[in-house]
Each structure stands twice: as structure tokens, then as C-alpha cells.
N, C-alpha and C positions, 0 to 999 in steps of 0.2 A: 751790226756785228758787235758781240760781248767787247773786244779788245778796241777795239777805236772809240775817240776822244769826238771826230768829228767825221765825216763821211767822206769820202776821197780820199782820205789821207795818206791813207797805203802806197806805200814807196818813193812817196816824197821827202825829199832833201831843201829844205830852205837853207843849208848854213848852222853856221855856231846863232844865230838869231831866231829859229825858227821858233815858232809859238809850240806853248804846251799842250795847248788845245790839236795840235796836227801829226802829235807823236801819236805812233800806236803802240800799243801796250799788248799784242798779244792774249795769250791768258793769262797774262798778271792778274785781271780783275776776276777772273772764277776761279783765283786758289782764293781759300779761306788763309791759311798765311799768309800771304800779302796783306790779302783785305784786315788782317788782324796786327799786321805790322802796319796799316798805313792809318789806322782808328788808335793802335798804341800811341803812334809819333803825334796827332794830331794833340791827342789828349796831352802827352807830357809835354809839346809846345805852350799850349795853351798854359799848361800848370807853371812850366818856368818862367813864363812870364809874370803870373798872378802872384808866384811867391818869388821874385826876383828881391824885391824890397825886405822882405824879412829875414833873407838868409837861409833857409833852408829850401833841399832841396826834394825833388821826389822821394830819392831813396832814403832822404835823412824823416822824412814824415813818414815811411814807413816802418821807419828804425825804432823812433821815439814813440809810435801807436805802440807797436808790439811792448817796449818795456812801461809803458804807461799799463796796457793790459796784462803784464803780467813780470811785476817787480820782484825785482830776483834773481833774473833769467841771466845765465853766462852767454859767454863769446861762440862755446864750443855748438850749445843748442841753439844759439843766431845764425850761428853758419852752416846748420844741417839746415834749417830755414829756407837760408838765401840760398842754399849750393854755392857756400864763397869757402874759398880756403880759406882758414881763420887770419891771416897776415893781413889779406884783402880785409875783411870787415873789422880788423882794429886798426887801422883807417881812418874809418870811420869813424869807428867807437873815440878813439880818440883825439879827433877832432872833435867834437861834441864834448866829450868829457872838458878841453881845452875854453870852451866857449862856456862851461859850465849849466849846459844842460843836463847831463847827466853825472850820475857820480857810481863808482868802483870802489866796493869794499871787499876785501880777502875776508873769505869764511873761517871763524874760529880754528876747526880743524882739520881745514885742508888749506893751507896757504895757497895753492896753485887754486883753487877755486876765486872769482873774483865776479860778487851778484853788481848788478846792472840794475840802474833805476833813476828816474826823472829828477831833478832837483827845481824846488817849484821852481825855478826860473825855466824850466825844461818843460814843465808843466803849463805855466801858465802861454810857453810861444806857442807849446801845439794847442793846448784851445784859440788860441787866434789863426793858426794854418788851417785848422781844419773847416773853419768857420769859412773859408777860402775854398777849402777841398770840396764841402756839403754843396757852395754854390755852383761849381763846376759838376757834380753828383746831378743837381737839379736841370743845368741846362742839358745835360745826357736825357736827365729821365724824358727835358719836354720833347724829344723829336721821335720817342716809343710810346705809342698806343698803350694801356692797359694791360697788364700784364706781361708785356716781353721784356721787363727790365728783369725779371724772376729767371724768364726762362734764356734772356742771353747769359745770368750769369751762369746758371745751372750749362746749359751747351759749352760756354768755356773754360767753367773746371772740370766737366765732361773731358775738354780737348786738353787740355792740361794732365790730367790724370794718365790719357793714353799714352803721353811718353815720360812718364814717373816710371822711373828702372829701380 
């Protein structure tokens, strides 16, 4: 049966002790949501672990990619990005700013404009995270065959697109 762990298991009560192995799970494991929520958690466990030492976090190595690729970029197109209020991702923003990865400069003529961009100390940490990221990239790639690292990413900005409103 898809939803059990181990066979019998069904309708047993060990207790607050009982093993993981004797829960069932229904069809938790044939939604692809689950299954994409419990491949998320694994992954960013694993990542807050690896970058525990350095200081940055998942969302701050995605923060620092994006203005590495593209120096310039304000708060307001970060946050159509992430789907954050802009409050929530200056936050962010400026914590980093504070740690002196990045730096904010007001545009000549729009004072309320403020571009976004690495300052090599900002620079120089995300090449060392990411040299962290590639390795955890690598250990994904070794447990897919040929070719399905293409087509799981392609299926899940597939699934991601679908609920883009």
C-alpha cells in the first residue's frame, strides 16, 4: 500500500513512542505537494547545515545571486521576485547591507530609487557559498539517471507556472 511506512501498520497506537516507520501516511506520498514539500525541507536542511558556518542563509544566497546577476536591481523588482511585501525583503536587504555585503545607492534623479549591488566582500562570500551550493547541486544530480535533472527542473517550473496568477 502507497501510504504505509511498513505493513500492518494500520490502526496502530504505540504511544507518544511509537516508531516512524509504523505511522501511515495515507496519500501523503502520491500528492506531488507533499512529495515537493518533503524534497524542499530535505534539501534546505541539508543547506543550513553546510552554510551554518558562513553566515548566510538560503534566502540570503538567493538574494546575493540575483544582485550579483543583475547590479542595479531595487527593492521594489526584488519583491515582485520573491512575492514579499517590500517591508519583509528590506529585512533582508538590510541586514546584508549591515554585514556589508551589499551596498545602496540613491539614483541621481530619483531619490526614492535606491540600485542594489555586491560589495566585493559580498562578492567574494557568495563565491565561497556557492562552491557549497554546486556541491549539494552535485550530490542531487548523483541519484538522477541521465537526463532527468533537465526534465525535473523543466516539470517543476511547469508546476510553479500553474499557479503564477
Amino acid at each position: 500500500m502507497a501510504g504505509r511506512r511498513t505493513p500492518g501498520a494500520a490502526g496502530k497506537n504505540n504511544g507518544p513512542g511509537q516508531a516512524l516507520t509504523e505511522v501511515e501516511f495515507g496519500k501523503l506520498p502520491g500528492y506531488i505537494g507533499y512529495q515537493v514539500r518533503q524534497a524542499q525541507s530535505a534539501v534546505f536542511r541539508d543547506l543550513s547545515r553546510t552554510l551554518r558556518d558562513t553566515g548566510v542563509t538560503p534566502g540570503e544566497f538567493s538574494l546575493l545571486t540575483l544582485l550579483r546577476a543583475n547590479p542595479g536591481i531595487n527593492s521594489i523588482t526584488l519583491s515582485r521576485i520573491y512575492q514579499l511585501d517590500k517591508a519583509t525583503l528590506s529585512l533582508s536587504i538590510k541586514g546584508l547591507a549591515k554585514r556589508g555585503l551589499i551596498s545602496s545607492t540613491r539614483h541621481a534623479n530619483d531619490r526614492r530609487y535606491c540600485a542594489l549591488e555586491l560589495t566585493p566582500a559580498g562578492r567574494a562570500l557568495l563565491q565561497g557559498v556557492t562552491r557549497f551550493i554546486e556541491r549539494q547541486e552535485r550530490a542531487m544530480d548523483a541519484v538522477l539517471q541521465p537526463g532527468e535533472r533537465e526534465r525535473l527542473l523543466d516539470l517543476l517550473q511547469r508546476i510553479s507556472r500553474a499557479f503564477d496568477r
